[in-house]
Every structure is written in structure tokens, then in C-alpha cells.
N, C-alpha and C positions, 0 to 999 in steps of 0.2 A: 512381487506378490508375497505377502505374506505366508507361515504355515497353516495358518487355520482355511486361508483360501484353498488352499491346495487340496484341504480334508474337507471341506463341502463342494467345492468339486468333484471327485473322486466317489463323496457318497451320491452325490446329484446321476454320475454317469452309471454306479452301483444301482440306481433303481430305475433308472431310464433301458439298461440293458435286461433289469428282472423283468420289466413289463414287457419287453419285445420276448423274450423268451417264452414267458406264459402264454401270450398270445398266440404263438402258436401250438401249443399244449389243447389252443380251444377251437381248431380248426376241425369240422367234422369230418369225419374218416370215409371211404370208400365202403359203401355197405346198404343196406335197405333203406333210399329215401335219397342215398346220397352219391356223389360221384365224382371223379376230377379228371376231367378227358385233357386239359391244356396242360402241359409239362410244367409253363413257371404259371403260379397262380397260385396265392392262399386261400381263397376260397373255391369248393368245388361247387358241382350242380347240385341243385334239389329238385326231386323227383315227387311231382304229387298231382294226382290222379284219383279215377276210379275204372270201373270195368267202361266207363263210355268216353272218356277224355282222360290226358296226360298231362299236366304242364312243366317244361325243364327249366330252369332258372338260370341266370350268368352265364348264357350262352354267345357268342359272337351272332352266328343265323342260326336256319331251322336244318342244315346238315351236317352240322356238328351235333345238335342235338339228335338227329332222329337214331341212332342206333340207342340210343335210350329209351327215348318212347317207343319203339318197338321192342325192348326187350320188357318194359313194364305190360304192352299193353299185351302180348304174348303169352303175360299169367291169364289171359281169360281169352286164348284161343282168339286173338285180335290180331292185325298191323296196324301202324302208326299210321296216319293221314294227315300232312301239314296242314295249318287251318290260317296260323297266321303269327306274328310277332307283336310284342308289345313290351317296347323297350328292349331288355338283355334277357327277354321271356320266348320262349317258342312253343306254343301250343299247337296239339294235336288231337284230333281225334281218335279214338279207336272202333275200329270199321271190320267186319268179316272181309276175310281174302276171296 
């Protein structure tokens, strides 16, 4: 192998590792909307609702998700109510206790 081989290789792996780096730079953080309940996992949940439904996202089932939608639906004096799955989605309503 030649040296010029050796220096487009080198730069190929130089931008092959910038991109795996940034990308996780763009993973959304633990915070309002957001959540990462699975130890290895680059993406977390997303939490999006209103005061009468929850929906979690990239969830495995609906009991991993539900201390989420109950802690969403909780800002309006609610508990969570499984309702149903759809795909890596677990929706819930929110119901008086």
C-alpha cells in the first residue's frame, strides 16, 4: 500500500469517527418532553400529550412506560390509564383517580 493510501485512509476514519461523535452531541437530554428510562440506548422517550392523553415513544411495552405517563399526566391532577400500543408507542389516557 502505498503512502497516499495510508493518508486517505486515516482521513476517511478521521471523519467516519467525527460523525459518530456529533451524533451523539444530538441525542435529546432527560428534561421536558424527554426521557431515557433503558441504561444502553441512544435514543430516549418522547413524551407528548395533553391534559386528556399521554403518548411515550421507543418504548419496549406499556410498563416501562407508564411511570412517565403518570408523572405527565399528574401535572393536571390525572393518572395514567393504558389504552393501547402501537408499534414501540404506548398510549395512555389520562383519567381522575
Amino acid at each position: 500500500m502505498s503512502g497516499s493510501r495510508y493518508i486517505i485512509l486515516a482521513m476517511k476514519l478521521a471523519i467516519s469517527l467525527t460523525f459518530v461523535l456529533l451524533a451523539g452531541c444530538s441525542v435529546p437530554q432527560p428534561g421536558e418532553g424527554h426521557a431515557n428510562i433503558y441504561p444502553i440506548g441512544v435514543f430516549g422517550q418522547r413524551i407528548v400529550g395533553n391534559d386528556a392523553y399521554v403518548t411515550v415513544s421507543n418504548v419496549w411495552n406499556e410498563m416501562d412506560a407508564m411511570p412517565l405517563a403518570d408523572r405527565h399526566c399528574r401535572q393536571y391532577g390525572k393518572s395514567a390509564r393504558f389504552t393501547h400500543m402501537i408499534g414501540a408507542r404506548a398510549v395512555y389516557d389520562c383519567v381522575k383517580p
